[in-house]
C-alpha positions in Angstrom: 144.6 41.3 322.4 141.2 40.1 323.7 139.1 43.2 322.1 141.2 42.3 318.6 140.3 38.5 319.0 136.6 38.9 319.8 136.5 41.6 317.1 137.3 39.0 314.6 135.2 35.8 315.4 132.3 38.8 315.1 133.2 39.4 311.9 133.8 36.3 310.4 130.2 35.2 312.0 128.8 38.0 309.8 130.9 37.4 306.7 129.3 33.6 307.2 125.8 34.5 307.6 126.2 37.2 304.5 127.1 34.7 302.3 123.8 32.6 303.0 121.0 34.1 300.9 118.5 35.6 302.3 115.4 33.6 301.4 117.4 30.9 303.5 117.3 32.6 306.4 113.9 33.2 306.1 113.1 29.8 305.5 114.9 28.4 308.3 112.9 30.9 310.1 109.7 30.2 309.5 110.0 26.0 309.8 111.6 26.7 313.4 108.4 28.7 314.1 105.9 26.3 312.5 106.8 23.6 314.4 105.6 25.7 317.7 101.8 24.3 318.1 100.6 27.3 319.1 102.6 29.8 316.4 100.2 27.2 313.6 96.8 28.0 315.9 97.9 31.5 316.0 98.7 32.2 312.0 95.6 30.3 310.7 92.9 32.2 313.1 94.4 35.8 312.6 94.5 34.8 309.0 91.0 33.6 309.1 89.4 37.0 310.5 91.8 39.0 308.3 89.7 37.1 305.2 86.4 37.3 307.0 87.4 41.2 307.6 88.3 41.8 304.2 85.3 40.1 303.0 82.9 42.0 304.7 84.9 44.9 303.8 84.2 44.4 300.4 80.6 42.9 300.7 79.7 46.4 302.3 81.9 48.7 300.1 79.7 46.9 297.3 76.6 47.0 299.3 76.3 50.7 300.2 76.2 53.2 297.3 76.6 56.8 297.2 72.9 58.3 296.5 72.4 61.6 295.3 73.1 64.7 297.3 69.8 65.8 298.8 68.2 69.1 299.1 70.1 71.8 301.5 68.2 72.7 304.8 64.6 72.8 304.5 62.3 75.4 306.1 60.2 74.5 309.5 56.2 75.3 309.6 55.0 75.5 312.1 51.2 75.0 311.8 48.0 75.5 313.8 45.5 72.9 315.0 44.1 73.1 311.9 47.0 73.1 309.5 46.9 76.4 308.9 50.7 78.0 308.0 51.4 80.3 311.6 55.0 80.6 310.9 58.0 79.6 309.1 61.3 79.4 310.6 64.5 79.9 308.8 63.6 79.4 304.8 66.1 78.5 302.0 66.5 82.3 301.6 69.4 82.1 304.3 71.4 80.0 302.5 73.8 81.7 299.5 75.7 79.0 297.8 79.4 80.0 296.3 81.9 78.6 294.6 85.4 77.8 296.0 87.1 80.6 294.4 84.5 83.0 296.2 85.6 82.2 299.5 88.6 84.1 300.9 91.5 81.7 300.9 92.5 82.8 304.5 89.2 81.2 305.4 89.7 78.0 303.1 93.1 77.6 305.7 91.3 78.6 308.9 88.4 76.0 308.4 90.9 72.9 306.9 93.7 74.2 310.2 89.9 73.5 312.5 88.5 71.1 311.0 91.2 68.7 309.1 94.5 69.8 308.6 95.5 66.7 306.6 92.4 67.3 304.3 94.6 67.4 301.0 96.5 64.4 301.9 93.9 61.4 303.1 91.5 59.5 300.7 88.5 60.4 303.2 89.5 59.0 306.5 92.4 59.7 308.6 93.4 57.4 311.1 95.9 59.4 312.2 93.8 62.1 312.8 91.4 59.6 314.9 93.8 58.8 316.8 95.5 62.5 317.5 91.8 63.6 318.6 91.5 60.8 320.5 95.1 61.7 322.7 93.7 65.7 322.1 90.6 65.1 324.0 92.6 63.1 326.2 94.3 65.7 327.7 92.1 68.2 326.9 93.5 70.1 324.2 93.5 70.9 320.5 90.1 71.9 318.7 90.5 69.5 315.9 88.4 66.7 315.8 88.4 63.2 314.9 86.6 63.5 311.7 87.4 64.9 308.4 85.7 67.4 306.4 84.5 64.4 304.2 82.8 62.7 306.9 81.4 66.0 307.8 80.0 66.5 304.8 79.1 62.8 304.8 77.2 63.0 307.8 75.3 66.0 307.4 74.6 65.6 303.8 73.2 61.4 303.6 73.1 60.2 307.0 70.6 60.6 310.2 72.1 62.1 313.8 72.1 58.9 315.4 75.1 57.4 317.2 75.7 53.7 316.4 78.5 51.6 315.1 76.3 51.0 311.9 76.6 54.3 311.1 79.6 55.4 311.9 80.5 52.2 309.5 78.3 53.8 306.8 80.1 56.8 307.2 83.2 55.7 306.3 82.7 53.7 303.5 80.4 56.5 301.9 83.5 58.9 302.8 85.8 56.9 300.8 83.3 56.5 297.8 82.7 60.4 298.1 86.9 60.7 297.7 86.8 58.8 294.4 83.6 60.5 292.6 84.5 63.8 293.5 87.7 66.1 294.0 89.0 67.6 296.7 87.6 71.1 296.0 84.4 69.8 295.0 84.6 68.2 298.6 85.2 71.3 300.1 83.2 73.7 298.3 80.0 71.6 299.1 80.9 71.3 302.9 81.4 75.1 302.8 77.9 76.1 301.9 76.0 73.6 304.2 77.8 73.6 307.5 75.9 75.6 310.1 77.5 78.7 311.6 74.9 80.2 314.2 72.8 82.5 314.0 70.4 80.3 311.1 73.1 80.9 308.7 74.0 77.9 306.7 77.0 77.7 304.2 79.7 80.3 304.5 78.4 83.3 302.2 75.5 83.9 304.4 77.3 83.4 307.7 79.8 86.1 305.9 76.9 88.3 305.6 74.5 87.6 308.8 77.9 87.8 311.1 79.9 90.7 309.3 78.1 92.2 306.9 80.4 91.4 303.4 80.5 88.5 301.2 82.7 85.0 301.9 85.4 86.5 299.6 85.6 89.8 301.6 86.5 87.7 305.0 89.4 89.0 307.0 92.1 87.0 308.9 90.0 87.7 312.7 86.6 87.3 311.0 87.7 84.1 308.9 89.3 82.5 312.5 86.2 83.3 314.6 83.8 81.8 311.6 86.0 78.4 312.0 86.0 78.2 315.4 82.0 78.2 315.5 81.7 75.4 313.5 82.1 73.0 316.1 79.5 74.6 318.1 77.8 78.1 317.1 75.8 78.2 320.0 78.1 77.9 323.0 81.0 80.1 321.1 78.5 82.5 319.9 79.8 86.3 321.0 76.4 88.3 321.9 76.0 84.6 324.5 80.2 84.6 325.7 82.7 86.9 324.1 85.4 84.8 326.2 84.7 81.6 324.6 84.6 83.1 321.0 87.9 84.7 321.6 89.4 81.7 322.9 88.2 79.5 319.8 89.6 82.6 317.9 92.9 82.0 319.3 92.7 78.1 319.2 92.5 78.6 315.4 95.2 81.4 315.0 97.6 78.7 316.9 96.6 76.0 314.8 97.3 78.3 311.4 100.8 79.2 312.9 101.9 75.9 313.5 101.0 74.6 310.0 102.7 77.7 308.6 99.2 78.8 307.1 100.4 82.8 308.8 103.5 84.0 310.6 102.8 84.3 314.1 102.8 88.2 313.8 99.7 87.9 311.6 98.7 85.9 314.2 98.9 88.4 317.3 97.6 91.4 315.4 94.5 89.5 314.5 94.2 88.3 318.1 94.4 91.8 319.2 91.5 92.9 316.7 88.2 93.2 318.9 85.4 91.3 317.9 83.0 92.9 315.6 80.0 91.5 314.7 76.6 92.6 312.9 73.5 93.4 315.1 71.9 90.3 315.0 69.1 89.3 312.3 65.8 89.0 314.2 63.6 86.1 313.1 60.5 88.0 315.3 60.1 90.3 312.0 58.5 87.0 310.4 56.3 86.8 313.1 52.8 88.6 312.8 49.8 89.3 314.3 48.4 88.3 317.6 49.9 84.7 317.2 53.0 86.0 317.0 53.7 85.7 321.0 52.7 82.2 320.6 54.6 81.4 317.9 57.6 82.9 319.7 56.9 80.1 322.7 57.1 77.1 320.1 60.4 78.3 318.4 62.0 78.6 321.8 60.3 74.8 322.6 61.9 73.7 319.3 65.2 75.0 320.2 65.1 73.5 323.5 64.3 70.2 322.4 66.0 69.8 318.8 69.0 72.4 319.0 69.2 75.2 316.5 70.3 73.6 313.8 67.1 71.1 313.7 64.6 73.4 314.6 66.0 76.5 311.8 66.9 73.9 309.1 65.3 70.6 309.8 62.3 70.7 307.3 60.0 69.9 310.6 56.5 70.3 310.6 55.1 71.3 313.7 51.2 70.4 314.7 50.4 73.0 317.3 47.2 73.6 319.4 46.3 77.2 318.7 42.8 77.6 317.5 42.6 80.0 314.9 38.7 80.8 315.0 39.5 81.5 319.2 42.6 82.9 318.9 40.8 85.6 316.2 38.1 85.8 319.5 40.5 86.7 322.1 41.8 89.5 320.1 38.9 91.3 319.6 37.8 90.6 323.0 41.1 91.9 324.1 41.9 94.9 321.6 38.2 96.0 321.0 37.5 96.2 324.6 40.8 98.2 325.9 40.7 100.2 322.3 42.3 103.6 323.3 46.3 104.3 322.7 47.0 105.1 326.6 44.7 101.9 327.4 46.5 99.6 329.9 48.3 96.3 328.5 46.5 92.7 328.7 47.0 89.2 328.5 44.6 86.2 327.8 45.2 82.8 327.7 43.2 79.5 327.4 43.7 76.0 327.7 41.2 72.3 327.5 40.9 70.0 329.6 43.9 68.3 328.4 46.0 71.3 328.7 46.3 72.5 325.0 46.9 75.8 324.8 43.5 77.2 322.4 44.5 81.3 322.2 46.9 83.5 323.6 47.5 87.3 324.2 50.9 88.1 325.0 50.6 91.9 325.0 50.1 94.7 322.5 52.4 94.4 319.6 55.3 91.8 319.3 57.4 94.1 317.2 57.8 96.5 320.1 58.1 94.2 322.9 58.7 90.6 322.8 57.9 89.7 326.8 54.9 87.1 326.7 52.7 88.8 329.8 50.6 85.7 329.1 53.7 83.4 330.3 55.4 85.2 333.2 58.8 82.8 334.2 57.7 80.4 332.1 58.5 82.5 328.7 60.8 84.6 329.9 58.4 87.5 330.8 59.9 87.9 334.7 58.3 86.4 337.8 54.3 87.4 336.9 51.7 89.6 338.9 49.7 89.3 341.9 46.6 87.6 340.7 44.9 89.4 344.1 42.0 87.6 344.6 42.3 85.3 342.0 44.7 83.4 344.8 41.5 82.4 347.3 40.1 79.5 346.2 43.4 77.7 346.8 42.9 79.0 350.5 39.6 77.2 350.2 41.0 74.3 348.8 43.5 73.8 351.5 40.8 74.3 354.1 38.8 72.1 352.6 41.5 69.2 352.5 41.6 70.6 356.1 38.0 69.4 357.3 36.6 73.1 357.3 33.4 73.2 356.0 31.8 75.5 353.3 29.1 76.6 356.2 31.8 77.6 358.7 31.2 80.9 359.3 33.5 83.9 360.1 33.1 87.7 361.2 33.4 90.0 358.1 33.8 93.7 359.6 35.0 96.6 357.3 38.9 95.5 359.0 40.3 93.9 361.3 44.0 92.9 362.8 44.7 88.7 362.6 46.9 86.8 364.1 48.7 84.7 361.3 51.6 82.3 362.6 52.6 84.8 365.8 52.4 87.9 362.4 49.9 90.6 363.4 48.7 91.1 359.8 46.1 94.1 359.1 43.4 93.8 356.9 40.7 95.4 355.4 37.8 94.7 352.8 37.4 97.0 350.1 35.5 100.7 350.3 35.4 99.7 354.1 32.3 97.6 353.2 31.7 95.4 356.6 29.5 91.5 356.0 28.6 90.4 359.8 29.2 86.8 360.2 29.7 85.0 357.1 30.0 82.0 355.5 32.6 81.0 353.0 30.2 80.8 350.4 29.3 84.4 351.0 32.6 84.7 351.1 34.2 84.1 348.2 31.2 85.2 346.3 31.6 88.9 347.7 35.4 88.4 347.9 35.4 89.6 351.5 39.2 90.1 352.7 39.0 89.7 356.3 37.1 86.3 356.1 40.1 85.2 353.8 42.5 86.4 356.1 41.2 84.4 359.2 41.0 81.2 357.0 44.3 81.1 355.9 45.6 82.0 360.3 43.3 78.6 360.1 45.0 76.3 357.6 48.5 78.3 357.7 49.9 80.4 355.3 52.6 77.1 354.1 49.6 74.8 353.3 48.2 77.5 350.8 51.2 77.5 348.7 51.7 73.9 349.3 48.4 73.6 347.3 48.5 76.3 344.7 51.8 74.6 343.7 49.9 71.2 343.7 47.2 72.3 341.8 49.2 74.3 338.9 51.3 77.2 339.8 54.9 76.9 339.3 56.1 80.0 340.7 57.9 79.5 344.0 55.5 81.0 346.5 57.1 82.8 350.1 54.1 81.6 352.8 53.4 84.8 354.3 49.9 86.1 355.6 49.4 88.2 352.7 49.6 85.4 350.1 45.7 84.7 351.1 45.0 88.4 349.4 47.2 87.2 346.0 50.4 89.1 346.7 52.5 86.3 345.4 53.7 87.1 341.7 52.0 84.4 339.4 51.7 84.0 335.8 48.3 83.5 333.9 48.8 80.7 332.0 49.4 79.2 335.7 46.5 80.4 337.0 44.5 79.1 334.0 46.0 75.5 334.6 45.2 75.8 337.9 41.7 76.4 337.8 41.3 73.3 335.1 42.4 71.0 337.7 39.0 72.0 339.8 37.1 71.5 336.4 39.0 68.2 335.8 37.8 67.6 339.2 41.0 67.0 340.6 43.8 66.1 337.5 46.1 68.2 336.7 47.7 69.1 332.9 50.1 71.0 332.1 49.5 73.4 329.1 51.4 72.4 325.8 51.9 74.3 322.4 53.2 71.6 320.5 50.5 68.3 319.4 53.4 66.7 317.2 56.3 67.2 315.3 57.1 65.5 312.0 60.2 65.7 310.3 61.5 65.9 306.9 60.6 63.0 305.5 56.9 62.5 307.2 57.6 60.1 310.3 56.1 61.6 313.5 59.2 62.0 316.0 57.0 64.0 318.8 53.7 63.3 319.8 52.5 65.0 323.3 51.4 63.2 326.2 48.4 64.7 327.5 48.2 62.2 330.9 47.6 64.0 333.8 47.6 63.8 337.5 45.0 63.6 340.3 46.3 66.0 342.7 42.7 66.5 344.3 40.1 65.0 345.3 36.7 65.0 343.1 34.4 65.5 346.1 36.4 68.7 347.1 36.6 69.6 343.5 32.8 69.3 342.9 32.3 71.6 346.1 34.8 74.3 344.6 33.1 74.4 341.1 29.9 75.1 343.1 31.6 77.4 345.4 33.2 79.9 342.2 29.9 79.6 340.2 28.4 81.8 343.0 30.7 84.0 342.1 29.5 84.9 338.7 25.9 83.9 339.5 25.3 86.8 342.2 28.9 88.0 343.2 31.7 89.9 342.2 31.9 88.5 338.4 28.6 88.6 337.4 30.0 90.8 334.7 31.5 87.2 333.4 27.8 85.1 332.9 27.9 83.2 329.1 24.7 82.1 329.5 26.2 78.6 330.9 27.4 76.9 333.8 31.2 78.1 334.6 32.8 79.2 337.6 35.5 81.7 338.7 37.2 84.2 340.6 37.9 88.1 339.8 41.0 89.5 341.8 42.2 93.3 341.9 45.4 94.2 344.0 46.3 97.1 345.6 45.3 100.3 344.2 44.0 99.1 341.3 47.8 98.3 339.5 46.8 94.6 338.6 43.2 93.3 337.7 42.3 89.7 336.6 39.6 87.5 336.1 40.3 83.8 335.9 37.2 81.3 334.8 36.6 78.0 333.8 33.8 75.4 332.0 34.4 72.0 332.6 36.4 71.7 329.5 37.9 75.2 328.7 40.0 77.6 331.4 40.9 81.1 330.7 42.8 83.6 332.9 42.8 87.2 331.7 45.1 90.0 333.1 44.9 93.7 333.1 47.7 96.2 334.2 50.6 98.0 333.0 53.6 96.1 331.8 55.9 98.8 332.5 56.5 97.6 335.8 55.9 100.9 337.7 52.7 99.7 339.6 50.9 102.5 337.7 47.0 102.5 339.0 44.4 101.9 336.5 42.2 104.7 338.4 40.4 106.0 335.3 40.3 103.7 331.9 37.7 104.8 329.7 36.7 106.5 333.2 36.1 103.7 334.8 38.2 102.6 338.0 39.6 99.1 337.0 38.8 96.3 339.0 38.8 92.4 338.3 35.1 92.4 338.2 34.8 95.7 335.3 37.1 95.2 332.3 39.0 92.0 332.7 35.5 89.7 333.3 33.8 91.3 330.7 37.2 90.3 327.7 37.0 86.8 329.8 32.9 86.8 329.1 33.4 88.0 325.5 36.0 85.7 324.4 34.0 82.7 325.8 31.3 83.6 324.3 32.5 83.5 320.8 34.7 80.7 321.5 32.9 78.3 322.4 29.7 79.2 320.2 29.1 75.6 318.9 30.7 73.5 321.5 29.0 71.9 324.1 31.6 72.3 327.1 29.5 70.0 329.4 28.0 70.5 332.8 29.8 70.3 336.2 29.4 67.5 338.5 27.0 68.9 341.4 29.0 68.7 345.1 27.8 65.8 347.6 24.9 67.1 349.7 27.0 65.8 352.6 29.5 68.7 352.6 27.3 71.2 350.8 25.3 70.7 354.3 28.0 70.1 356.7 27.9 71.9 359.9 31.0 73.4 361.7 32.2 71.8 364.4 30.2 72.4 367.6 27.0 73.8 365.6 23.9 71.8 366.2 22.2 70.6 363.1 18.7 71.6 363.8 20.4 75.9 363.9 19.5 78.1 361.3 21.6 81.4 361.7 22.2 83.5 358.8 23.8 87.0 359.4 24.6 89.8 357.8 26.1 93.3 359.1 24.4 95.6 355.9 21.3 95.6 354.7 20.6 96.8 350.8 17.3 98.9 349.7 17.2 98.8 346.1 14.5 100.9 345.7 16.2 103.9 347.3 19.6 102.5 346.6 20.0 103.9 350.3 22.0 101.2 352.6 22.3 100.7 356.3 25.0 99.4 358.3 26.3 97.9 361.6 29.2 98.5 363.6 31.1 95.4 364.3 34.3 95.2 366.1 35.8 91.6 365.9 39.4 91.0 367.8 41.0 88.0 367.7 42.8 86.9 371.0 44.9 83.3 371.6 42.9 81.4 369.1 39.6 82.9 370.4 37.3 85.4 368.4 35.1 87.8 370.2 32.4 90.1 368.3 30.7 92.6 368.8 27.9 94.6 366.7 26.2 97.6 367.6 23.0 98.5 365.2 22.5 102.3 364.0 20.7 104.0 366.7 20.6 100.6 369.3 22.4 99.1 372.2 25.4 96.7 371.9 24.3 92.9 371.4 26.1 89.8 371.5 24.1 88.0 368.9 22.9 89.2 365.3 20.5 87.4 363.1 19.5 89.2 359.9 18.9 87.8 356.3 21.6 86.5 354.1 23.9 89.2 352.4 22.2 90.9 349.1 23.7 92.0 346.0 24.9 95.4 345.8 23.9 98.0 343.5 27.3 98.4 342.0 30.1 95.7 342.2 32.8 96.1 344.3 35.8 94.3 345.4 38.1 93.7 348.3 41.2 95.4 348.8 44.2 94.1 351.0 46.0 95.6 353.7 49.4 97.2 354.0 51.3 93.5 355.2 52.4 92.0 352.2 51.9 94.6 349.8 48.8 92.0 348.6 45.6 93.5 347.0 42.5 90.9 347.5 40.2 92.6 345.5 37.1 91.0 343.3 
């Protein structure tokens, strides 16, 4: 009876309520809530900024017009230094455009189930779609982004990279306009043949044909998923890079075309089970040619690293680089006129300024049949370098320099000798057994004598030498053992080159560039290089160093290497002649040279042009030849003389008013006929005891001859067995 009686009054309250119109109620409604204070203050500011919005809505709907669909993806130049053409990356050619009706339809569905599956259905912009990404990416799922194929096309087509609320504003109000002046084919169509697939194919007929081989209306179900799941990004889902991320995009899209009911799900899994096929890939180094091709190669790969594929292949830049045609045309004939014979060994050449632009490179032989830069080592991707030999010394000298030893200190030089380096018994011996007496390091370094080197680096330890060569330029990491004062650390040449400008910068470092500036499609400068260096040295030590290595090719081992001005520099061979380099410097221009096989098998360059190779023979005379003609013309300065304080300070314990100069060979050039001591030198605790028995005399204690002479044929040191180092001239 209770249920009944409630049931009625409900029921005659609704009858009641029914019979009161509707606009009543509403009225009634709205005058209780207006006479809340805060409902009023409420309803007149949301309705304010609902005007304002819609205003400015408007204003900028009004504001912002649709301009004319630019030009497709221009070619990059890349340029010389003196605007000569060097290279062209990625023309127009590689973009086909199609029509709609070209292009398979199962690709049409695989791109709109990637890329916008509502495509058809919104005016340009899909909130809905926003916000689904937004959850998506959330929890880390779903390949579809937030963005539709208009705003894609938007974006790349009319507006810049950048990331900013202004933009993204401009976006959407050009996407709408784009919806209303064109269809949605139209739409499509033209996002087909400009979105970037890999590979520097741009629009979908060309990716058709650069991936697979056919044309966009030949694509299959398994080719036509993998081509939409790279849009989002080639690069990382490219196969040849990671097959597993291809084939899981692959699979993303398959799932996606299931669910919409684009393919039955056993389409689906026999396309997922199809391997993934792809044309060898088209190689851009065929446009490269000539011996700039190697440095051409380095500026792509810079381009790529700093602007991404996509800019670099298609952004119209225009890239300044540093090469000098008139010394790049030098180094190749100093290079490929010298070692002219088919079985000749391989060679690289690089130079660099004082500010560290890169003037001419040699990267090997012939790009087309092998594309590692020897001029670059780790740096371009060429492996870990060569052992410069003893190219590496003068950073032992400028460690013991930094060290207090002076240029007069004097060491035994025999034939070879056993030193104690860091508790390591390390053998050493000069080259052809030729012994020096007691030597300074003047002597030293001029006649690259090994067994001096070795007891100067016991001296300044093995950890301070690469402490400096890193300092000074090398970037290879360098293991401190006693054979890296022979140059059996791998190195690089353009690191050796940028090494030795630091001592002709007198102390600053650069580091070698390619690129002056890039400019983009439209003219504005968006890359300008910043030549600052660093003073990693001090001048006084770098002064004495330039003086030190201009002995060298004044009356040592690289005489071979005199241009008739004042430059310095070292000639290095390693062990049985497999690596041979000379590496010199003006104050304003460094080059480093190598000679060797690239093959990697260590072969011994015994007989070129029958002629046993050594860094004083073919390697200083390309280095002197290419100066020559490179510089012709260009006044390259002259290097600051060393303070007369160290040139003439004595070694500790060594009174000033002493004049001993010693030698242990004597040279007769008139009968070519030479003479030589026997000098046993052992090295006990720290403390060295020699001693030198003359041809036909008595043992003595004490030798004073006259300072060392030239030979008649220029020779160079070779290291020991420790180490596997050569330390050759």
């Amino acid at each position: 009876e209770g249920v009944t009686r409630g049931w009625g009054w409900y029921t005659t309250a609704v009858a009641a309520a029914a019979k009161r119109p509707l606009s009543q109620r509403l009225r009634r409604r709205w005058s209780s809530l207006w006479q809340r204070r805060w409902f009023r203050r409420a309803f007149v500011t949301s309705a304010g900024l609902a005007a304002l919005g819609v205003t400015l809505l408007v204003f900028a709907y009004v504001a912002v017009s649709l301009p004319e669909a630019p030009e497709s993806a221009q070619t990059t130049v890349v340029l010389d230094a003196e605007g000569n053409v060097l290279g062209e990356l990625f023309d127009t050619e590689n973009r086909v455009d199609v029509t709609l009706d070209q292009v398979a339809p199962v690709l049409r569905e695989a791109v709109l189930a990637a890329e916008d599956k509502d495509f058809y259905r919104h005016g340009g912009l899909s909130p809905i779609g926003m916000g689904r990404a937004i959850w998506s990416n959330v929890r880390g799922r779903s390949l579809q982004g937030g963005s539709t194929i208009t705003q894609q096309l938007v974006k790349n087509t009319y507006l810049s990279p950048e990331r900013s609320l202004t933009r993204k504003a401009k976006e959407a109000i050009l996407s709408i306009k784009l919806e209303r002046q064109w269809s949605k084919d139209e739409i499509l169509e033209r996002y087909l043949n400009t979105v970037y697939f890999g590979r520097g194919a741009y629009g979908i007929e060309k990716a058709a044909e650069i991936w697979f081989g056919v044309h966009a209306s030949e694509l299959t179900l398994p080719q036509s998923a993998l081509l939409a799941g790279l849009i989002r990004s080639p690069e990382s889902a490219d196969p040849d890079r990671d097959p597993e991320a291809a084939q899981r995009r692959r699979q993303i899209v398959l799932d996606a075309l299931v669910r919409l009911r684009r393919i039955t799900a056993e389409e689906a899994e026999a396309a997922a089970a199809a391997p993934i096929e792809t044309q060898a890939r088209v190689n851009p180094d065929d446009l490269l040619k000539g011996s700039s091709a190697y440095f051409v190669a380095q500026v792509r790969s810079w381009l790529v690293d700093r602007y991404g594929e996509r800019v670099a292949f298609g952004g119209g830049l225009r890239v300044q680089t540093t090469l000098r045609p008139a010394m790049q045309a030098a180094a190749e004939r100093a290079v490929f006129e010298t070692l002219n014979e088919p079985d000749d060994p391989d060679a690289a050449l690089v130079s660099i300024d004082e500010r560290g632009a890169i003037l001419a490179m040699i990267g090997g032989r012939d790009f087309r049949t092998s594309k590692v830069n020897l001029a670059m080592g780790a740096r371009g991707g060429g492996g870990q370098g060569r052992q410069p030999g003893s190219t590496f010394k003068p950073f032992v000298l400028a460690a013991a320099f930094e060290e207090g030893i002076p240029v007069s200190q004097r060491y035994p030089g025999p034939a070879e000798m056993t030193v104690d380096v860091g508790g390591i018994e390390y053998p050493v011996e000069n080259y052809g057994g030729e012994s020096f007496g007691t030597i300074d390091l003047i002597d030293a370094t001029a006649h690259s004598v090994n067994t001096v080197y070795v007891q100067l680096v016991a001296d300044v330890g093995p950890q301070s030498v690469a402490d400096m060569a890193n300092k000074l330029g090398v970037t290879a990491t360098l293991e401190p053992n006693p054979s890296i004062a022979l140059g059996a650390e791998e190195v690089s040449p353009i690191d050796m080159a940028a090494s030795y400008m630091t001592f002709g910068n007198r102390g600053m470092r650069v580091d070698p560039f390619f690129v002056e500036k890039v400019s983009d499609a439209d003219g504005k400068v968006i890359y300008t290089a910043d030549t600052r260096g660093e003073n990693v040295y001090p001048e006084q030590y770098a002064d004495l160093m330039n003086h030190v290595l201009q002995t060298v090719i004044d009356r040592g081992t690289g005489r071979a290497a005199d241009i008739g001005r004042p430059a310095a520099g070292k000639t290095g061979t390693t062990s049985d002649n497999t690596d041979a380099w000379f590496v010199g410097y003006t104050p304003k221009v460094s080059t480093a040279v190598w000679m060797g096989y690239k093959d990697g098998t260590q072969r011994k360059m015994g007989s070129v042009h029958g002629r046993s190779v050594t860094g004083g023979s073919f390697p200083a005379q390309i280095w002197q030849r290419f100066m020559s003609a490179a510089l012709e013309g260009i006044d390259t300065g002259e290097f600051t003389p060393p303070s007369k304080e160290l040139l003439n300070q004595k070694p500790e314990g060594e009174p000033s008013d002493e004049t001993t100069t010693t030698s242990s060979s004597s040279t007769t050039s008139s009968s070519s006929t030479t003479s030589s001591s026997s000098t046993t030198t052992t090295i006990v605790d720290g403390e060295e005891t020699t001693t030198t028995t003359e041809p036909g005399g008595g043992d003595t204690t004490t030798t004073t001859t006259a300072p060392p002479q030239e030979t008649t044929t220029t020779t160079e040191a070779q290291g020991g067995s420790a180490g596997g180092g050569g330390g050759g001239p």
